[in-house]
Each structure stands twice: as C-alpha cells, then as structure tokens.
N, C-alpha and C positions, 0 to 999 in steps of 0.2 A: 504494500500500500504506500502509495506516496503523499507524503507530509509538503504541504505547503510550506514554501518560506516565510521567514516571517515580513511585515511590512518593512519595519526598522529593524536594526541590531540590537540586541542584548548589552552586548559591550562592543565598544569604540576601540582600536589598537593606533594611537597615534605614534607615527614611525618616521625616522629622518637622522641624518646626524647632529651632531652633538653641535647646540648652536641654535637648531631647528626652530624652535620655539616649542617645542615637544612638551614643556612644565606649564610654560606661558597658556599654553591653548587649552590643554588638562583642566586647568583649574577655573577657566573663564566658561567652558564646556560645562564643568561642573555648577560652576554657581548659576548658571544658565538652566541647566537643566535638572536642577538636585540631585545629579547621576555622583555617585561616590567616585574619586578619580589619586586612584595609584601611581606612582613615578617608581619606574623602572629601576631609577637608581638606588631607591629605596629595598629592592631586593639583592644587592651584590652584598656578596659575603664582605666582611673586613679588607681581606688579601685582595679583593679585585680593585677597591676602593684605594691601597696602598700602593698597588699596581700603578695604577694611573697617575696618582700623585705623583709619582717616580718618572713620567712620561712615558711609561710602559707601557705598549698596546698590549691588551688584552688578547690571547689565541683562544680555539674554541674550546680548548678544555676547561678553562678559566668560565667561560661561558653556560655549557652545559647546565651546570646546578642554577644556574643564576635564568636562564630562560626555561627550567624547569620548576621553578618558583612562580615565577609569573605564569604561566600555563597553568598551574595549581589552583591559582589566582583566579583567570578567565574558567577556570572549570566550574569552579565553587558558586560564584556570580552567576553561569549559566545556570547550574543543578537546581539552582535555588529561583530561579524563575526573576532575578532580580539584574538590575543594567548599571553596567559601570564601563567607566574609562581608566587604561592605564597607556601607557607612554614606554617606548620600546627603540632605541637605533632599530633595530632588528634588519640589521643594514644586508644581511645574504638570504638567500632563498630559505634556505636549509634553517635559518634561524626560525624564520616566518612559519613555515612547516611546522616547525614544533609548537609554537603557541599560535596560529591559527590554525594553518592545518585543514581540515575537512570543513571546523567549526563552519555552520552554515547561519547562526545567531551573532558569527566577529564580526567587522565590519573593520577593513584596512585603512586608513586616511591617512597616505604620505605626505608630510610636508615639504616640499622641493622648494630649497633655495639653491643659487650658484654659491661659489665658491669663496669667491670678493665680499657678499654679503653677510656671510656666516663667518668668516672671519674677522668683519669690522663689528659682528655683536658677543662673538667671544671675548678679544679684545677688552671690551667695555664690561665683562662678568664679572662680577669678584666673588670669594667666596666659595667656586665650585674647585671640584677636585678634578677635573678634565682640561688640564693646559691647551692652550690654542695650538702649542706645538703637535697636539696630535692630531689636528683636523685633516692633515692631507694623508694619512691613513685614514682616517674613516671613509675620505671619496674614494679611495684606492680601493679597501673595501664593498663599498659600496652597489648591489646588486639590485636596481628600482625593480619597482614589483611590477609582472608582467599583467596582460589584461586576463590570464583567467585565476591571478590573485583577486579580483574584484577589487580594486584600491579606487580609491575615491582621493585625486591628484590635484594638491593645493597647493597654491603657490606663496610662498611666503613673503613673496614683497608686499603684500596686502599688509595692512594694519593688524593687529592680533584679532582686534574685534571682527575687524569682516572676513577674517579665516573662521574664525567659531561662528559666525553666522553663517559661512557656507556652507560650514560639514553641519549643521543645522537644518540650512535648506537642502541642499542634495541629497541626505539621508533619510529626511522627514522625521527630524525626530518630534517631542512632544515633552514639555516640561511633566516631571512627577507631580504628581496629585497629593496633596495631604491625606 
C-alpha cells in the first residue's frame, strides 16, 4: 500500500558550509515557526570541537558518531509525530544519506553562498571554534545535493529574513498551534 507524502516536512535539515548562515536561519525558522531547532555543532563530541580549534579538518571517522547523533535526533522528532529543524554542513553525499537518507518526512534546504561571501562573514564571527582558515576545505569538500536529494536551493545573499521566509514559502510550512 502506498502512503502519501506528507504536505510539509516533519523536520527541516538546513545544510551548507560553515559561514552558511546555517545557526542564523535555524533559529529565525524557529521562532517563526515554534518548530524546536538543533545546531549541529551542538552534537560533536569534545575531540571534534578540539579538532577544529587546532584548524584540523575533521575526516569521516571523526564524523561518523557525530552524524549518527543527529540522525538519532531526526528519528526521534519523526517517531514522535513532532517537527523540528536542525543544521548540518552535511557537505558529501554519503553524509546526507545517513541523516536523510530515505527519510521521506526530511526536507533538505541548502544554503549556497560563493566563496568571497562566506569568507567576508566568517571573518566578522567571533567566538566560534571553526577558523576561516578552514573554509577552503569545506568547498573542497563540498558535494551540492543532487535533484533527486529533493533540496530546496537558497541563496544566501538574500537577507537572513527572506531566506527563512523562502524555505517558509517553498515548503508550505505553517506556524504551530498552541
């Protein structure tokens, strides 16, 4: 028997490199839409977070547990009938597969900036543990999600607000109900 998809997604997987506005859009998303909204970075062990600091790129072993925490994450949100956003580089295929995957309730929204752009707003970060020095590994890395990822592909030179009002509009979503 074949299940309908749904109208809207369950959860939102906001993905891009580091710079993205990936936290920025999370939270605006959130208060937009009452949907509870996880950052990525919040799932890295200690040692990946050290890593970085160090200007250490992260390899997939490093990776593994850390995008099998967020998948735990979008599982939980799905099982439970309940919609959330979390925030993800999820910058190779193979990442994406693991925490989207089949899921047919994910809903992918890439954030594409160039390279000039996301470099002049790292630059301007303080506080995070992702040096600018490591942006040109992340595009190195970087594998954009193909069309039958289903990505919903936003550009971030827009203002933060009319990004979260696109993946708003293009998704259909619908603010929570009390």
């Amino acid at each position: 028997m074949m299940h309908a998809r749904p109208q809207s997604p369950l959860v939102i997987l906001l993905m891009g490199v580091s710079g993205s506005g990936k936290s920025t859009i999370g939270a605006a998303l959130s208060q937009r839409l009452g949907w509870p909204f996880q950052d990525a970075d919040g799932f890295h062990p200690p040692a990946n977070i050290a890593k970085m600091k160090s200007g250490i790129p992260l390899n997939d072993d490093d990776r593994w547990p850390w995008l099998a925490a967020i998948a735990y994450w979008i599982d939980a949100r799905c099982a439970a009938g309940k919609p959330g956003i979390v925030s993800c580089s999820a910058l190779k295929r193979a990442y994406r597969s693991r925490i989207v995957g089949g899921r047919e309730d994910v809903r992918l929204a890439y954030l594409k900036g160039d390279m000039g752009l996301i470099a002049q707003r790292l630059q301007a970060r303080r506080d995070h543990f992702m040096p600018a020095s490591l942006l040109e590994s992340q595009f190195a890395a970087l594998e954009e999600p193909g069309a039958d990822e289903r990505p919903l592909v936003v550009s971030i030179a827009l203002s933060p607000q009319r990004v979260a009002d696109t993946i708003i509009e293009r998704l259909r979503l619908v603010p929570q109900r009390a």
